[in-house]
C-alpha positions as CSV (number, residue, x, y, z in Angstrom):
1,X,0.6,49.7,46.8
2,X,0.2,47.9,43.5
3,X,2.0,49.3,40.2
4,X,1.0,47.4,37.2
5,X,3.6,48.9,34.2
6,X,1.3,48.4,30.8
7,X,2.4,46.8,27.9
8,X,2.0,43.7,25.7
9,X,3.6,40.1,26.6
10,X,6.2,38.6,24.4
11,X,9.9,39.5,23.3
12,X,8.5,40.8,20.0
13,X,7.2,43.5,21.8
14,X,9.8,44.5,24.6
15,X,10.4,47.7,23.0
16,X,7.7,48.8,21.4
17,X,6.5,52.7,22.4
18,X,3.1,50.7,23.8
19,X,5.7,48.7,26.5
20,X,7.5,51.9,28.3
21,X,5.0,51.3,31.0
22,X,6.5,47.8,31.9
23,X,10.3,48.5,31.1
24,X,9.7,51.2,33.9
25,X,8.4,48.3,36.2
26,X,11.4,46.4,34.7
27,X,13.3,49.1,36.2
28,X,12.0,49.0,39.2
29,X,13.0,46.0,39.7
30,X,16.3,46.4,39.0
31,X,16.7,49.4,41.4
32,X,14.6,46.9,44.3
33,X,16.7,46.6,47.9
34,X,15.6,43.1,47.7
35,X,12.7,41.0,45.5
36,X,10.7,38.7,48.3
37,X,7.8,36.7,47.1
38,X,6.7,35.9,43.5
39,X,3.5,35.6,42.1
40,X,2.3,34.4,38.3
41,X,-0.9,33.6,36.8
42,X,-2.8,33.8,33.9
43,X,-3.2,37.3,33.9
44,X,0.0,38.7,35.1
45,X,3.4,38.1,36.7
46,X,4.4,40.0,40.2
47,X,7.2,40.7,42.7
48,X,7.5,42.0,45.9
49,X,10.0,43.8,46.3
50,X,11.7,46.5,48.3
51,X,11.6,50.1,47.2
52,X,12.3,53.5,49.0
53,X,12.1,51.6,52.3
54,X,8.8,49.9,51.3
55,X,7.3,47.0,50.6
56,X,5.5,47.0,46.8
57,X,4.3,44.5,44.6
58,X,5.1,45.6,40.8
59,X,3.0,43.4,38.1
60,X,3.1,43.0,34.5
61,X,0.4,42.3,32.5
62,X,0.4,38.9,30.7
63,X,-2.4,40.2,28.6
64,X,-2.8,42.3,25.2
65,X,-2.7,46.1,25.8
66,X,-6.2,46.0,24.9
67,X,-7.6,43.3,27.4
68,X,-6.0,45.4,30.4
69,X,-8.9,44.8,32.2
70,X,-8.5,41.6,32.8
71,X,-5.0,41.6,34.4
72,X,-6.1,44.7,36.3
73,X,-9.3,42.6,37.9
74,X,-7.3,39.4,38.6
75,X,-4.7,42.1,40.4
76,X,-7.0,43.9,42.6
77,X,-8.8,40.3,43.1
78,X,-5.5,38.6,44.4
79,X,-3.9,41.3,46.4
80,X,-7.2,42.4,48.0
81,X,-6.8,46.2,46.8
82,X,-9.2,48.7,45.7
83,X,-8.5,50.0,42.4
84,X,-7.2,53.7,44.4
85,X,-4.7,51.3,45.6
86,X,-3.6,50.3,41.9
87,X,-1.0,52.4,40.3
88,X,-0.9,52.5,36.3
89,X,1.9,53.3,34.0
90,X,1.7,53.4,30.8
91,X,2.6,55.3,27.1
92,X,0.5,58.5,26.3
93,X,0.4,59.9,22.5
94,X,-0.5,63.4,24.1
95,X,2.1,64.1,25.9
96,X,5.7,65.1,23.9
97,X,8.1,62.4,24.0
98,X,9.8,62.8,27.3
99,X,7.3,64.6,29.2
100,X,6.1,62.4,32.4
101,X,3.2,63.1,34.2
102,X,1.6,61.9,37.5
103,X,-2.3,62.0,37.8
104,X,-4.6,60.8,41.0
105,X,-7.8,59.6,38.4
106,X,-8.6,60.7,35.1
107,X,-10.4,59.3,31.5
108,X,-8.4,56.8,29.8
109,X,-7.5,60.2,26.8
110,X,-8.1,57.6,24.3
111,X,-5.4,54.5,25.3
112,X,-7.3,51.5,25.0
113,X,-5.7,49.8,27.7
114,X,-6.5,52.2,30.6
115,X,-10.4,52.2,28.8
116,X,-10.0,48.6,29.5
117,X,-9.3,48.8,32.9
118,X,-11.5,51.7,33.6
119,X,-14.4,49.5,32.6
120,X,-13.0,46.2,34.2
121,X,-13.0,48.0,37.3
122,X,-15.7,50.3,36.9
123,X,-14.0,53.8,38.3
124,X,-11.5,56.3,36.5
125,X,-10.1,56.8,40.1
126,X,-6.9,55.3,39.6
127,X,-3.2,56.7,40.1
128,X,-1.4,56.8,37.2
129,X,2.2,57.8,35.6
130,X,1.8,58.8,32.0
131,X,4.9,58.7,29.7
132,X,4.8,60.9,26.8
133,X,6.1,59.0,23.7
134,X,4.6,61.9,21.3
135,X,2.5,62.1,18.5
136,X,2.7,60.2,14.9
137,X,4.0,61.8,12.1
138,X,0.8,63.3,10.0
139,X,-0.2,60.5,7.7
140,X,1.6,57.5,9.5
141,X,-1.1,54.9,11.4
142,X,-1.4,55.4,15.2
143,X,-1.6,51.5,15.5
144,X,1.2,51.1,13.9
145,X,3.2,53.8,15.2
146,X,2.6,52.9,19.1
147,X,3.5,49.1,18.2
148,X,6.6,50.3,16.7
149,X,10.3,50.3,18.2
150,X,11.6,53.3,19.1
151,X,14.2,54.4,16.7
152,X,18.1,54.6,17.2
153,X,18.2,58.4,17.7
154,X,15.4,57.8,20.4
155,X,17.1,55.1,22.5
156,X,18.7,57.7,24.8
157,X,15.5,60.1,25.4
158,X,14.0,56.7,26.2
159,X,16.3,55.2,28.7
160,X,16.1,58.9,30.6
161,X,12.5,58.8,30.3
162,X,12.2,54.6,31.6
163,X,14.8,56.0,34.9
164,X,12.6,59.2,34.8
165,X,9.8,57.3,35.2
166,X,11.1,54.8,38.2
167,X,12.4,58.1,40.1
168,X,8.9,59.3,39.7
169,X,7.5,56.4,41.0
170,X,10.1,56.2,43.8
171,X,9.0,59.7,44.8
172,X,5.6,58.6,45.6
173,X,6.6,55.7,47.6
174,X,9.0,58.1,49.7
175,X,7.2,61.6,49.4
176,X,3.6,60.7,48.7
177,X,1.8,61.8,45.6
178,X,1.0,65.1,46.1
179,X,5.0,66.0,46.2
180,X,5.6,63.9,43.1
181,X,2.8,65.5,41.4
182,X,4.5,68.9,42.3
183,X,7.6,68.0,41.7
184,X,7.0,65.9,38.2
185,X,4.3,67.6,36.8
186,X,5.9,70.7,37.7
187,X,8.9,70.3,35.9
188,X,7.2,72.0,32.7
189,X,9.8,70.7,30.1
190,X,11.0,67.3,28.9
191,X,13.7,65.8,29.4
């Protein structure tokens, strides 16, 4: 399996709401039994590394959230994969902030990065992890807000929801995704 975390490249954006997708693959990392080979290119950087007894290459996209696509292409090119073999995560502004959800395919609900990669690689049958980061406040722009740090008061909710989202993904890799589906999605509150 391949897990590309979502996000745009560059310190200026590490902690914007748009990145939670990456700082979960940052996570992952973190939590790895051991990081083997290493892979960058112009598209995207990736580890192996070892995770709930498995081997798993975790990418980031060196893209803009909106150009997905193309990191998602060069991915599924370089590691041989079929796109059911690619596992997204990523920010979703219809989900409260904290709710995490698991999904086997699905439209892109309106993120223009999953659109990106839905079109790069031309199915919506793609595993995901959605990461609810909520709604703007009526008025405020959405562009702005999802480019935006999270505030102060948020910083704990977010560091739950980033080692949320790596225990989600661990389930999958242990459990398969039909537990973690039953088991995250079933949760039916945030955290």
């Amino acid at each position: 399996m391949v897990i590309l975390g979502l996000g745009n490249p560059g310190k200026k954006y590490h902690n914007n709401r748009h990145n939670i997708g990456a700082r979960v693959v940052e996570k992952l990392i973190k939590r790895a039994a051991s990081i083997n080979q290493r892979w960058k290119s112009r598209y995207f950087f990736a580890r192996e590394i070892e995770l709930s007894s498995k081997c798993v290459i975790v990418v980031v996209s060196r893209t803009f959230m909106n150009e997905s696509g193309k990191a998602a292409l060069a991915i599924c090119k370089k590691f041989n994969i079929k796109p059911g073999e690619l596992f997204l995560i990523y920010d979703d502004i219809n989900l409260e902030m904290g709710v995490l959800r698991i999904k086997k395919k699905g439209s892109s609900g309106g993120h223009k990065g999953v659109q990106s990669i839905i079109q790069a690689l031309g199915t919506e049958d793609i595993p995901r992890l959605k990461i609810g980061i909520g709604m703007p406040e009526p008025g405020n722009d959405l562009v702005r807000y999802v480019l935006s740090d999270f505030s102060s008061e948020e910083k704990n909710i977010v560091e739950q929801m980033i080692n949320e989202g790596a225990t989600a993904i661990e389930m999958v890799l242990s459990q398969g995704i039909e537990k973690a589906i039953t088991q995250v999605n079933g949760k039916g509150n945030k955290i």
